[in-house]
KEKOLZA-879368 format. One record per residue (C-alpha): x, y, z; residue in one letter. Coordinates in steps of 0.05 Angstrom, whole numbers, plus 5000, padded with zeros to 4 digits. Layout:
BEGIN
XYZA ...
***
This chain:
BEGIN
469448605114X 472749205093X 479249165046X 482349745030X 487849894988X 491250654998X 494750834939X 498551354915X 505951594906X 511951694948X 510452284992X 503052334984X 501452165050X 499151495053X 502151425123X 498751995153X 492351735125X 493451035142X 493351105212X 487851505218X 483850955175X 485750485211X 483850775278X 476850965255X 474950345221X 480149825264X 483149525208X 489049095197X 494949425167X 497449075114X 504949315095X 510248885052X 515549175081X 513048975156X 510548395132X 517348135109X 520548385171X 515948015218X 516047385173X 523947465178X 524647555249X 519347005270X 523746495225X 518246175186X 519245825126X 517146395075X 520846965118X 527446445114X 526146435035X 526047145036X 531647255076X 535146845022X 532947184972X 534447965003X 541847735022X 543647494953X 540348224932X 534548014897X 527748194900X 522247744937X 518047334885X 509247594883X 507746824912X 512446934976X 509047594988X 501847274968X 504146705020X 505147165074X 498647625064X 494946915059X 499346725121X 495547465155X 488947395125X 488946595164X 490446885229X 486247555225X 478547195208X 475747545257X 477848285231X 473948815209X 477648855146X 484648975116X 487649605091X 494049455035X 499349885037X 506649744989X 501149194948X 499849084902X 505349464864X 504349184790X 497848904762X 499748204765X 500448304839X 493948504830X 490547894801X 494047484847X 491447894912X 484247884878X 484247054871X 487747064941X 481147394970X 476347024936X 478946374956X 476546645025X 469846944994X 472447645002X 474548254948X 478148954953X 472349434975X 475050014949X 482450294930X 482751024950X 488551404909X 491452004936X 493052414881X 498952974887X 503153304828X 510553204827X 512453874844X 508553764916X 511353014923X 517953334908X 517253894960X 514453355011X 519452855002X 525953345006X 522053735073X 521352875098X 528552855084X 531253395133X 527952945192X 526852175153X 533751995158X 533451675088X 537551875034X 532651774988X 529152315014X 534552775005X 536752774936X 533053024886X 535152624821X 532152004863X 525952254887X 524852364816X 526151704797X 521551464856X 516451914828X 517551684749X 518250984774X 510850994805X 508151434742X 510950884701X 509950194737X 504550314788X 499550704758X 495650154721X 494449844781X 490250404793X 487350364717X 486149564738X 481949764797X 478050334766X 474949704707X 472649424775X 469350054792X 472849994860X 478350664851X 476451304882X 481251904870X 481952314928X 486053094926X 492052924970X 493853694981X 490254085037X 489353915115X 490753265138X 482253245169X 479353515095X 483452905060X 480752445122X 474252685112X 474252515027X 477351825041X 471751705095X 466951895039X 469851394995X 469950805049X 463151035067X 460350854993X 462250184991X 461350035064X 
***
């Protein structure tokens, strides 16, 4: 099984990338954010805690998220793997997706980082911003906090993964197929 985890900041293009992974190698898409939706809209008992969390503004403990990857992992046995995208987001998130995997005799095969200098992500995000919709993509003063917040908070995860021998850099400027073709290469040499 193939678990990968596509890192990098806001604006580096993990979502262009992710869909072509998961096309190529039919993996599961693994998102927070959806997974929180879905959990929310289907009423189960950890999207209800969630919801009760979100409306009282506060942020959705690691073990509800855990619970509703573990929740995905249950019903998707069968896949060809599992590609993590918004997780894990600290290194403690981390550890905890690591023992969740084991306890089904599986590991992260490799986490592929695309790697883009904050000038670009800045450029990317404001260009994103004229089409996105999101204010956060507009303003400048936040994308630079988006960008500082991942330098600052996210990047060991990256640091966890490269002990493991598991993190593969990869340029994230140039054509969408060259930066296809390098995170094929990485997927390739673990597959």
């Amino acid at each position: 099984m193939l678990n990968l985890i596509l890192f990098g900041p806001p604006g580096a293009g993990k979502g262009t990338q992710s869909e072509k992974i998961i096309a190529k190698y039919n993996l599961i898409h693994l998102s927070t954010g959806d997974l929180l939706r879905s959990e929310i809209q289907a009423g189960s008992e950890l999207g209800l805690k969630a919801k009760t969390l979100m409306d009282q503004g506060l942020l959705v403990p690691d073990e509800v998220v855990i619970g509703m990857i573990d929740h995905k992992l249950k019903t998707h046995r069968d896949a060809a793997g599992f590609i993590f995208d918004g997780f894990p987001r600290t290194v403690k998130q981390s550890e905890a997706l690591d023992n969740l995997l084991a306890s089904y005799n599986e590991s992260i095969s490799v986490m592929v980082a695309l790697v883009v200098d904050d000038n670009e992500l800045l450029a990317r995000l404001l260009k994103r911003g004229l089409t996105s919709g999101r204010p956060d993509d507009q303003n400048e003063e936040l994308i630079s906090k988006r960008i500082q917040e991942y330098n600052s908070k996210t990047k060991p995860v990256a640091d966890y993964y490269q002990a493991q021998g598991k993190f593969v850099p990869v340029d994230g400027i140039g054509e969408i197929e060259t930066i296809f073709s390098e995170i094929s290469n990485a997927i390739s040499a673990v597959k």
